[in-house]
Backbone as a chain_set.jsonl record, in Angstrom:
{"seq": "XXXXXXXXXXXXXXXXXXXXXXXXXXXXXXXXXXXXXXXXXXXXXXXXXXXXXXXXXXXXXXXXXXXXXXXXXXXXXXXXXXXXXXXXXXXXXXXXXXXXXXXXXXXXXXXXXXXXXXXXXXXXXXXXXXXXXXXXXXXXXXXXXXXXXXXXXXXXXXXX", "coords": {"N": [[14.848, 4.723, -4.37], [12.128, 5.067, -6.302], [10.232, 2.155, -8.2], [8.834, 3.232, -11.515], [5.576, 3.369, -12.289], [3.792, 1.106, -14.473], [1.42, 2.621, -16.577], [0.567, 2.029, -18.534], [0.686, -0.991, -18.707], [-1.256, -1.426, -16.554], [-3.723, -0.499, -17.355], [-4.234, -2.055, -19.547], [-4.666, -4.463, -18.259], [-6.988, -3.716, -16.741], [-8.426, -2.349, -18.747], [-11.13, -1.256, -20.762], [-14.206, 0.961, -21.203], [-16.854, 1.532, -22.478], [-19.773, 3.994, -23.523], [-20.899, 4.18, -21.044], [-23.114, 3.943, -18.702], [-25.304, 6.24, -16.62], [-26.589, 8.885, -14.417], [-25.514, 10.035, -12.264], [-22.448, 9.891, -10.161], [-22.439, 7.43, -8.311], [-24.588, 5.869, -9.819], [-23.058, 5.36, -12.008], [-20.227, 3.598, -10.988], [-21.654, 1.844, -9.477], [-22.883, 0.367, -11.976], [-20.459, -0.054, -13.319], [-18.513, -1.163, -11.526], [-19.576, -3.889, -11.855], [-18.797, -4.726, -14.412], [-16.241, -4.8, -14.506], [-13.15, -7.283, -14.199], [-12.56, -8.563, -11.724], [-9.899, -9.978, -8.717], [-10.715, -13.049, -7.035], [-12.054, -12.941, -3.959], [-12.893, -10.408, -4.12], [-15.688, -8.477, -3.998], [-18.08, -7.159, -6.211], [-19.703, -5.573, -5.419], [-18.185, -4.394, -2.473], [-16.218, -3.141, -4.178], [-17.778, -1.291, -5.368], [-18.838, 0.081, -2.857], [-16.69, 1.005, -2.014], [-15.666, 2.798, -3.818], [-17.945, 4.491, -3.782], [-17.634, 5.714, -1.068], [-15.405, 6.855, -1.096], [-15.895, 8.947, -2.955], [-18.024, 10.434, -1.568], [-16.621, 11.727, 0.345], [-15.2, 13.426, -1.012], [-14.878, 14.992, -4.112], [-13.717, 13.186, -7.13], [-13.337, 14.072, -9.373], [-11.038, 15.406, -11.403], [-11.028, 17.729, -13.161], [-11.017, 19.053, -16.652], [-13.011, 17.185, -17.636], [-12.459, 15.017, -16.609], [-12.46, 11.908, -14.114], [-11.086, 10.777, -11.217], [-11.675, 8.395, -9.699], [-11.256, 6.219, -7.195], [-10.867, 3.625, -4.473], [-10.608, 5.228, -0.596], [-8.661, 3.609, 0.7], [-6.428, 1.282, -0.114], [-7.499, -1.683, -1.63], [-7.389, -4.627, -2.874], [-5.667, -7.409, -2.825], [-3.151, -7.966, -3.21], [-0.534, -7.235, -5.223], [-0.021, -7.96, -8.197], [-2.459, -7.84, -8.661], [-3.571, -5.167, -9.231], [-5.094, -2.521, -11.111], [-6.081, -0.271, -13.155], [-9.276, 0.891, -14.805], [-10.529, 2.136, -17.718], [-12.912, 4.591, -18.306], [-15.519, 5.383, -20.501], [-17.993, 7.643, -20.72], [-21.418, 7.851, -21.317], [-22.879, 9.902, -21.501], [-22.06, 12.864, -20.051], [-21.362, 13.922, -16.906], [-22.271, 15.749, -13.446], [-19.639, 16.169, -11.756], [-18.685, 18.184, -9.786], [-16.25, 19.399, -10.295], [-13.099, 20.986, -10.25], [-12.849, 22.901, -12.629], [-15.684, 22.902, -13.375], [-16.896, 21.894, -14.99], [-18.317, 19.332, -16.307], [-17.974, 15.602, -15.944], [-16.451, 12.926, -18.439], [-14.821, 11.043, -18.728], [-13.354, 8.422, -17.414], [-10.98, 7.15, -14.974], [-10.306, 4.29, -13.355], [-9.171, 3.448, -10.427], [-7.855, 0.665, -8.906], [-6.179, -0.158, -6.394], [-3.185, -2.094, -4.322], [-1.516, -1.014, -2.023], [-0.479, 1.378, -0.112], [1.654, 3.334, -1.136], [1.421, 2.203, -3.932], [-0.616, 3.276, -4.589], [-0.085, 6.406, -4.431], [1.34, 6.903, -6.306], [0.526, 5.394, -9.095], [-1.577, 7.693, -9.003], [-0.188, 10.011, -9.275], [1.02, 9.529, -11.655], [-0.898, 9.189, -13.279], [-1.937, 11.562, -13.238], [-0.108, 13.509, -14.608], [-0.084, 11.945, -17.125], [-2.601, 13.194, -17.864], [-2.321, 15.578, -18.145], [-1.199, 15.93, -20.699], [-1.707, 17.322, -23.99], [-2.093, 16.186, -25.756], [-2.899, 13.454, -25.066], [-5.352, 13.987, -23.706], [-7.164, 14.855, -25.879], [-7.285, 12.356, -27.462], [-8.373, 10.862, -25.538], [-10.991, 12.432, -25.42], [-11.729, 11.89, -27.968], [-12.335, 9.431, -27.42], [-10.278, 7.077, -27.523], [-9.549, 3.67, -28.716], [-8.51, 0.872, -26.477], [-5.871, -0.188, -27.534], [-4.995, 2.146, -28.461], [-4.979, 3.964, -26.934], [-2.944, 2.092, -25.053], [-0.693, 2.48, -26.338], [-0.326, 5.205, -26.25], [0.136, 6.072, -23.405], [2.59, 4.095, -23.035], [4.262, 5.495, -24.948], [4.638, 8.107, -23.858], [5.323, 7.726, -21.225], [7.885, 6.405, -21.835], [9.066, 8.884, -22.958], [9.465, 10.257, -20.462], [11.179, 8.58, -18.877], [13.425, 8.695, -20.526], [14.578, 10.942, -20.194]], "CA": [[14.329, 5.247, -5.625], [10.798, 4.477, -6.675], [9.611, 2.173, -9.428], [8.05, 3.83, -12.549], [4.283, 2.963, -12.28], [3.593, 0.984, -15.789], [0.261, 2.899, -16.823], [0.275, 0.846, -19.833], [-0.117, -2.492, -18.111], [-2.794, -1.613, -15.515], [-4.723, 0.187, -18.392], [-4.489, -3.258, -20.247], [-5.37, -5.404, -17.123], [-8.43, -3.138, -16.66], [-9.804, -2.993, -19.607], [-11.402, 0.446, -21.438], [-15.346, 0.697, -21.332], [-17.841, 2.743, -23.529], [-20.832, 4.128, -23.475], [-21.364, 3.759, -19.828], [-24.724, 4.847, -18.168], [-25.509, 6.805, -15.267], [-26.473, 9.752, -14.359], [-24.309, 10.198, -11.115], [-21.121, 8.998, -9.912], [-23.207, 6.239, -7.595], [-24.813, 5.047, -10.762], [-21.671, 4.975, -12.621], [-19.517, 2.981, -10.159], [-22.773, 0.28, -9.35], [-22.581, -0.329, -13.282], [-18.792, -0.41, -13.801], [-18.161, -2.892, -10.745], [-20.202, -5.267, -12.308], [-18.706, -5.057, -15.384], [-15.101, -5.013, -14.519], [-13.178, -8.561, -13.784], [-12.169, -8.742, -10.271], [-9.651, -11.011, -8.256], [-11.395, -13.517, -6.031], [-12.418, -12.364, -2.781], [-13.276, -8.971, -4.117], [-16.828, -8.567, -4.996], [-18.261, -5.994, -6.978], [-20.303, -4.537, -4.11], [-16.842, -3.771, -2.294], [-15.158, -2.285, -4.995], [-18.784, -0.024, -5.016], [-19.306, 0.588, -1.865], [-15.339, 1.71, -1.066], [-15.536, 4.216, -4.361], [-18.792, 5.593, -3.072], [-17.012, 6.314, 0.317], [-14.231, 8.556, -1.457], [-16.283, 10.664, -3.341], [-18.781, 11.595, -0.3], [-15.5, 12.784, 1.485], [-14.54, 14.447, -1.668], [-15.178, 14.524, -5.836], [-12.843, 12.988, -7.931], [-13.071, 14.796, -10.709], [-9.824, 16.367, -11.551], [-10.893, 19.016, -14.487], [-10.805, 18.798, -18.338], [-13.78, 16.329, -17.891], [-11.792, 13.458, -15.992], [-11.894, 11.866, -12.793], [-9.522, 9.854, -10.71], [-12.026, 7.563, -9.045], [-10.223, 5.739, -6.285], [-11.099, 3.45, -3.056], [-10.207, 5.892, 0.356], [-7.813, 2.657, 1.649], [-6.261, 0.052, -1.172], [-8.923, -2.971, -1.706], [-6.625, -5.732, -3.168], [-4.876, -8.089, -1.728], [-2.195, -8.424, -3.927], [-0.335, -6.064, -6.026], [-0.857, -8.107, -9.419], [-3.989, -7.722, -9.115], [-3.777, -3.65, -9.412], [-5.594, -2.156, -12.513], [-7.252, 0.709, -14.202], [-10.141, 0.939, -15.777], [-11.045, 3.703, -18.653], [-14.658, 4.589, -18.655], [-16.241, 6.415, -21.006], [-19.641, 7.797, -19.91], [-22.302, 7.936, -22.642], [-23.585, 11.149, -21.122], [-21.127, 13.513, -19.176], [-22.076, 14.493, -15.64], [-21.246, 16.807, -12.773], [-19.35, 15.78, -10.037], [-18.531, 19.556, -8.902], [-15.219, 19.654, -10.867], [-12.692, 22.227, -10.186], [-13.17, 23.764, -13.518], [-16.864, 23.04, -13.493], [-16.959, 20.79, -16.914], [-19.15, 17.453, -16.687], [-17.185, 14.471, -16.245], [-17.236, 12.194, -19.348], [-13.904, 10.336, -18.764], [-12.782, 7.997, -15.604], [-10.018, 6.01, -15.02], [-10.773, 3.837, -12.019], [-7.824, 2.781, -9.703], [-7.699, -0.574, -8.121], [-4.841, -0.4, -5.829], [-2.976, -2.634, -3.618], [-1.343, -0.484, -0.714], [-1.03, 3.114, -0.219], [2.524, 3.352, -1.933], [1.389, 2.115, -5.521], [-2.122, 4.192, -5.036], [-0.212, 7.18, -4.843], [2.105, 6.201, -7.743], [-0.575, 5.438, -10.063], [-2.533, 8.825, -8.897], [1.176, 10.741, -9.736], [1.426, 9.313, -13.222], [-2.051, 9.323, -14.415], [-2.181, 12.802, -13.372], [0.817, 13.574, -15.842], [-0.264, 11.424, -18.2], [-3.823, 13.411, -18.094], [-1.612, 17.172, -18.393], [-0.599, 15.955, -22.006], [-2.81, 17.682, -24.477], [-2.099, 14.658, -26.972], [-3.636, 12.498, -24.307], [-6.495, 14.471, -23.257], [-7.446, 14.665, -27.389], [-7.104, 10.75, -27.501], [-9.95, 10.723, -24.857], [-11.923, 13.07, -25.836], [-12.091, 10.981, -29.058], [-12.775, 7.967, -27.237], [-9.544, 6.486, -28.43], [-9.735, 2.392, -28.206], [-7.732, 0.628, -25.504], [-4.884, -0.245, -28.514], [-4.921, 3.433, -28.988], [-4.743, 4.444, -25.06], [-1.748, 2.005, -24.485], [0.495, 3.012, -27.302], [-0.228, 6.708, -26.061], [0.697, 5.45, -22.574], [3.761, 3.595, -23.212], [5.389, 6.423, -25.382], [4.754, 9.159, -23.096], [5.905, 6.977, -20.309], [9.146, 6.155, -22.045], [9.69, 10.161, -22.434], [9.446, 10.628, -19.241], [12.355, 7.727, -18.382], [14.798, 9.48, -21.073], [14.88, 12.594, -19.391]], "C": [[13.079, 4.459, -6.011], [10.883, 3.745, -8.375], [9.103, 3.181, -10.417], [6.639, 2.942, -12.741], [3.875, 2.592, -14.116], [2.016, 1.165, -16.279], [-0.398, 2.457, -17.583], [-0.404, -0.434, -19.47], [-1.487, -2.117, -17.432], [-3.823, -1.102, -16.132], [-5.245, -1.423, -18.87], [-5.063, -4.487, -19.433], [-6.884, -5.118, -16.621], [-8.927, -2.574, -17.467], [-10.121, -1.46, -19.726], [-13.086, 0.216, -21.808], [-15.901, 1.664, -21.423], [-19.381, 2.728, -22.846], [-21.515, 4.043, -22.114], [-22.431, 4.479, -19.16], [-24.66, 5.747, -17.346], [-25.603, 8.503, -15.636], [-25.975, 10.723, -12.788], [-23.05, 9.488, -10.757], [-21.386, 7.74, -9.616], [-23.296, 5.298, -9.031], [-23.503, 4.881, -11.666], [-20.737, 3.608, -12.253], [-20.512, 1.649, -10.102], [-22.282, -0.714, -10.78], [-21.073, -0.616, -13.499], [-18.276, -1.257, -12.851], [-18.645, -3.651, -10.754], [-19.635, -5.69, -13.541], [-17.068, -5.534, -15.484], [-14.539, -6.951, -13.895], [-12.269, -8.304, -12.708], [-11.464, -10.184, -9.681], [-10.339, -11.773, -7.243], [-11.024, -12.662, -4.499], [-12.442, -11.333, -2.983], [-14.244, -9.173, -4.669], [-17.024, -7.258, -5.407], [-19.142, -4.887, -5.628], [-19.058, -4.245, -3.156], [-16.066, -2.734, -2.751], [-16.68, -0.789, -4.978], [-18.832, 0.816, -4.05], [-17.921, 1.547, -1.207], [-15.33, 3.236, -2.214], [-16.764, 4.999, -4.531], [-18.278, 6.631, -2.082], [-16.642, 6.942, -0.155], [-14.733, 9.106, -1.68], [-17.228, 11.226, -2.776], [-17.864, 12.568, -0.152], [-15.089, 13.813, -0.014], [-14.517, 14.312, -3.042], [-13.868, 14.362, -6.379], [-12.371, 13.401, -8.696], [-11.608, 15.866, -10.385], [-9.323, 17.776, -12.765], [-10.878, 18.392, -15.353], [-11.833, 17.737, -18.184], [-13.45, 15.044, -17.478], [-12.098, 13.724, -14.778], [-11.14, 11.083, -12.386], [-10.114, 8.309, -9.613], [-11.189, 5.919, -8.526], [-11.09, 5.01, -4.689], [-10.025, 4.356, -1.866], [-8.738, 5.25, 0.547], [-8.128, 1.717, 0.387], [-7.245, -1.158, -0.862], [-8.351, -4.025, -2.002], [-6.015, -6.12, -2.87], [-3.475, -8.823, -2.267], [-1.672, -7.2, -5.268], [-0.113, -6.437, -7.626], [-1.959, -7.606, -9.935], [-4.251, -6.081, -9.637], [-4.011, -3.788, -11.089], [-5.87, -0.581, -12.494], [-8.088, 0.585, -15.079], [-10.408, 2.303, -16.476], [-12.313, 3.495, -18.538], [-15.011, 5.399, -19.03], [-17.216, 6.549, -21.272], [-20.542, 7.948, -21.438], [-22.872, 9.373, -22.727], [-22.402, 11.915, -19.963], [-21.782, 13.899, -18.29], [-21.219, 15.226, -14.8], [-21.373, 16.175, -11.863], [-18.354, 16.85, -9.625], [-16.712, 19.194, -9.288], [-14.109, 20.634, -10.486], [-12.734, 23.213, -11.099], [-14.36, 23.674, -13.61], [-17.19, 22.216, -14.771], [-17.636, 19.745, -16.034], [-18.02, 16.666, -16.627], [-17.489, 13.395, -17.397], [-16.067, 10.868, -19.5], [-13.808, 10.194, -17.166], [-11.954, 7.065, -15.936], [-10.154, 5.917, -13.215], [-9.605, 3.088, -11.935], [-8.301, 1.602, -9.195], [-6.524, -1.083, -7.496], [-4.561, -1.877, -4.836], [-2.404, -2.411, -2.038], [-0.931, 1.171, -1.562], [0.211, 3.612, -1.148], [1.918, 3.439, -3.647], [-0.154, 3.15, -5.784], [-1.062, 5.263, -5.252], [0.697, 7.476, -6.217], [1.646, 6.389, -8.516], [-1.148, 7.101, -10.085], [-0.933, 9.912, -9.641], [0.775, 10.719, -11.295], [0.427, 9.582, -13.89], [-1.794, 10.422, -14.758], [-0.72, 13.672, -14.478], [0.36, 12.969, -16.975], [-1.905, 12.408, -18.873], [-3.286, 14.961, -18.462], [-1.435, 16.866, -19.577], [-2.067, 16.411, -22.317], [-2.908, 16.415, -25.745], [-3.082, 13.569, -26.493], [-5.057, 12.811, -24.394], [-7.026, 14.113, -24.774], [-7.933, 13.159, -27.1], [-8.323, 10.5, -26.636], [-11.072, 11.251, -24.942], [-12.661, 12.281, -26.76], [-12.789, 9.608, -29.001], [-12.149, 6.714, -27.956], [-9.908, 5.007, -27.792], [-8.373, 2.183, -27.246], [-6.265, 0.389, -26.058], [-4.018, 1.411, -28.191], [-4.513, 4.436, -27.681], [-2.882, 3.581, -24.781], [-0.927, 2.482, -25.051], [0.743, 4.516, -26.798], [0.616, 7.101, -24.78], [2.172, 5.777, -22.612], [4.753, 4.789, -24.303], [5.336, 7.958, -24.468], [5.721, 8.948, -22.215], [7.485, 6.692, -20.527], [10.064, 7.742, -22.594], [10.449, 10.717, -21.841], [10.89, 9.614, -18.535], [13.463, 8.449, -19.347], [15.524, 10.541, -20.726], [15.923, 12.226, -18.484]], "O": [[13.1, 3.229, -6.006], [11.313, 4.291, -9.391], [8.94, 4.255, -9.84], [6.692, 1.866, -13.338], [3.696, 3.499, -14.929], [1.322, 0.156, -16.406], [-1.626, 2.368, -17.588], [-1.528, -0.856, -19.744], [-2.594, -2.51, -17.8], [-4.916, -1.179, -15.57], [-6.356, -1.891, -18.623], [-5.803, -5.341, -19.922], [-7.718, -5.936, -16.235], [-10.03, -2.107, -17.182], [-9.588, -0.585, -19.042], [-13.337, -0.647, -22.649], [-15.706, 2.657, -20.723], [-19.948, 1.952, -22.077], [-22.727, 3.829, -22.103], [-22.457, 5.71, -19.18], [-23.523, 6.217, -17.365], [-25.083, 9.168, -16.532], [-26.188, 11.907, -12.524], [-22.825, 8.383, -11.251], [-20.876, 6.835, -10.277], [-22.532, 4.393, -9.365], [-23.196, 3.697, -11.804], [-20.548, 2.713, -13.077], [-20.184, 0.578, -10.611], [-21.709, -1.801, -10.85], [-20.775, -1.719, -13.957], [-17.546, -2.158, -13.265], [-18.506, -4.462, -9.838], [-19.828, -6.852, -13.899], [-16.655, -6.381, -16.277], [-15.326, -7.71, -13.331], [-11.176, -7.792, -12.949], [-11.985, -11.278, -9.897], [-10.661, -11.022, -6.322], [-10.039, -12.014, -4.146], [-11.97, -10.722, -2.025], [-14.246, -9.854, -5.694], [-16.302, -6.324, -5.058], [-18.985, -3.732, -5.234], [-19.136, -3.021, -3.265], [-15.475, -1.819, -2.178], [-16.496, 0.38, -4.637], [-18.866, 2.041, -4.171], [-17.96, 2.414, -0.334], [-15.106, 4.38, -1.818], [-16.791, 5.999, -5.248], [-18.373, 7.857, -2.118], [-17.188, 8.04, -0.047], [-14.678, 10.168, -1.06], [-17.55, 12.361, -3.129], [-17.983, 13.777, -0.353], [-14.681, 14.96, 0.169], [-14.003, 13.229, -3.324], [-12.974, 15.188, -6.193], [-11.172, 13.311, -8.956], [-11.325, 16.691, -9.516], [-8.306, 18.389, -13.087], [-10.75, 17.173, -15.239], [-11.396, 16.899, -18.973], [-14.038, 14.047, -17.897], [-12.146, 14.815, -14.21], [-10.377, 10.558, -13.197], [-9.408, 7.494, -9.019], [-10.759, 4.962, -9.17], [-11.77, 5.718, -3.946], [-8.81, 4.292, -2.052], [-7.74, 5.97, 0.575], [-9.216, 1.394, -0.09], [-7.64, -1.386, 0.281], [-8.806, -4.87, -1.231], [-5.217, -5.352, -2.333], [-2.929, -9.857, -1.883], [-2.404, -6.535, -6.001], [-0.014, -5.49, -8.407], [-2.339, -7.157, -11.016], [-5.16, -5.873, -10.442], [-3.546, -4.543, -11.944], [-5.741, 0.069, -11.457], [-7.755, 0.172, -16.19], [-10.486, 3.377, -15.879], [-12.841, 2.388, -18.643], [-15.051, 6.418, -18.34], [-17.716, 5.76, -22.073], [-19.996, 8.161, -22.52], [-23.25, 9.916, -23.765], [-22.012, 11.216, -19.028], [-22.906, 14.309, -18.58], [-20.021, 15.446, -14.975], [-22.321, 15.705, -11.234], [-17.269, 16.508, -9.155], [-16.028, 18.714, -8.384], [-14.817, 21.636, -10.396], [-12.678, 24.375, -10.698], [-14.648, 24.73, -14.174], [-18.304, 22.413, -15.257], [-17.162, 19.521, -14.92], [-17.036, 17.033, -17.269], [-18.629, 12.93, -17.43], [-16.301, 9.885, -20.203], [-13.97, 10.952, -16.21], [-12.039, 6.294, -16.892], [-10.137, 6.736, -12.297], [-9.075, 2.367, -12.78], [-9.522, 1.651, -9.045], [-5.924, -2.105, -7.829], [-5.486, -2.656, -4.608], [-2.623, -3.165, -1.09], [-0.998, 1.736, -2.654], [-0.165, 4.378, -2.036], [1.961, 4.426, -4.381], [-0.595, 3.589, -6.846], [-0.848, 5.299, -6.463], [0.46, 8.403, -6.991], [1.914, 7.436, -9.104], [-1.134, 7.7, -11.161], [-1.124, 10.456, -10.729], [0.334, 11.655, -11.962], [0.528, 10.136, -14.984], [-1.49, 10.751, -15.905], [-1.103, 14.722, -14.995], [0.461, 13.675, -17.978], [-2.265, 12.33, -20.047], [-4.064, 15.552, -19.211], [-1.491, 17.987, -20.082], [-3.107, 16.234, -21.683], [-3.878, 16.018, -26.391], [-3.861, 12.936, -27.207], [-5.87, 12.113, -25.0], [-7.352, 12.931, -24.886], [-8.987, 12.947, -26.5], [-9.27, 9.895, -27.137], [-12.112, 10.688, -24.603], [-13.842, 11.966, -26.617], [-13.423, 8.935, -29.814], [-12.688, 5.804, -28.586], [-10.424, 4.924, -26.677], [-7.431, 2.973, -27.188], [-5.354, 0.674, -25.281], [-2.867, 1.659, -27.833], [-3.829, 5.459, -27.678], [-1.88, 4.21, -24.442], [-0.13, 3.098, -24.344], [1.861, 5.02, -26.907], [1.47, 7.987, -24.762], [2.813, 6.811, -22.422], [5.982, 4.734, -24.253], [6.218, 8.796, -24.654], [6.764, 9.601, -22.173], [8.268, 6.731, -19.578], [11.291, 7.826, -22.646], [11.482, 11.347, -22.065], [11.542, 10.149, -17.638], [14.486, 8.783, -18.749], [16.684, 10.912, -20.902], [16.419, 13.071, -17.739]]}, "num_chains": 1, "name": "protein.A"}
């Protein structure tokens, strides 16, 4: 039986960032792995250069204006270290969506092996089907305001 992926924590370990520049994914990613805090022996050109790779092979974006930006093959060398980052773009852009919407929301994975990537990718993507949620981002709720939304969805989902 699998863990329950705590979306709460790795939200709170990685941190929720505004206003972010770019006007492509590339530029997006350059700026946000400089800004994020990384465990030693990961540099920020790594964490760039692996979530360039994915979205050649294929766009992240998962609709409603989100994407799921993700390295191809886990990057961390330790499964503490796993995060998410929120990023919310200053300017929405297209990264060829399935509904066609601009991306203006990202939550960036930082896995540790292929197990907890697809874990994380499971739950977000539930957590991103709530329309309570989606709202909450739209709004550009703060990171307070993201975990609480989190953590009671999340504990829903365990009552069932």
């Amino acid at each position: 039986m699998s863990v329950q992926v705590d979306i709460a924590s790795l939200i709170d370990r990685g941190g929720v960032y505004t206003d972010i520049e770019g006007s492509s994914p590339e530029e997006i990613y350059r700026e946000i792995s400089q800004m994020i805090s990384l465990p030693e022996g990961i540099s920020a050109a790594s964490v760039y250069d692996a979530l360039c790779e994915r979205e050649r092979i294929m766009s992240t974006a998962v609709g409603n204006g989100i994407a799921l930006p993700h390295a191809r093959c886990p990057i961390l060398k330790s499964k503490d270290d796993e995060e998410i980052c929120v990023v919310y773009l200053k300017t929405p852009i297209d990264m060829h969506a399935p509904d066609e919407l601009r991306v203006s929301i990202m939550f960036v994975l930082l896995t540790y092996d292929a197990q907890s990537h697809l874990e994380m990718l499971s739950a977000l993507a539930t957590l991103v089907r709530k329309d309570d949620f989606r709202k909450l981002l739209a709004n550009h709720a703060d990171k307070n305001t993201l975990l609480n939304a989190a953590k009671k969805v999340q504990s829903k989902k365990v009552q069932r």
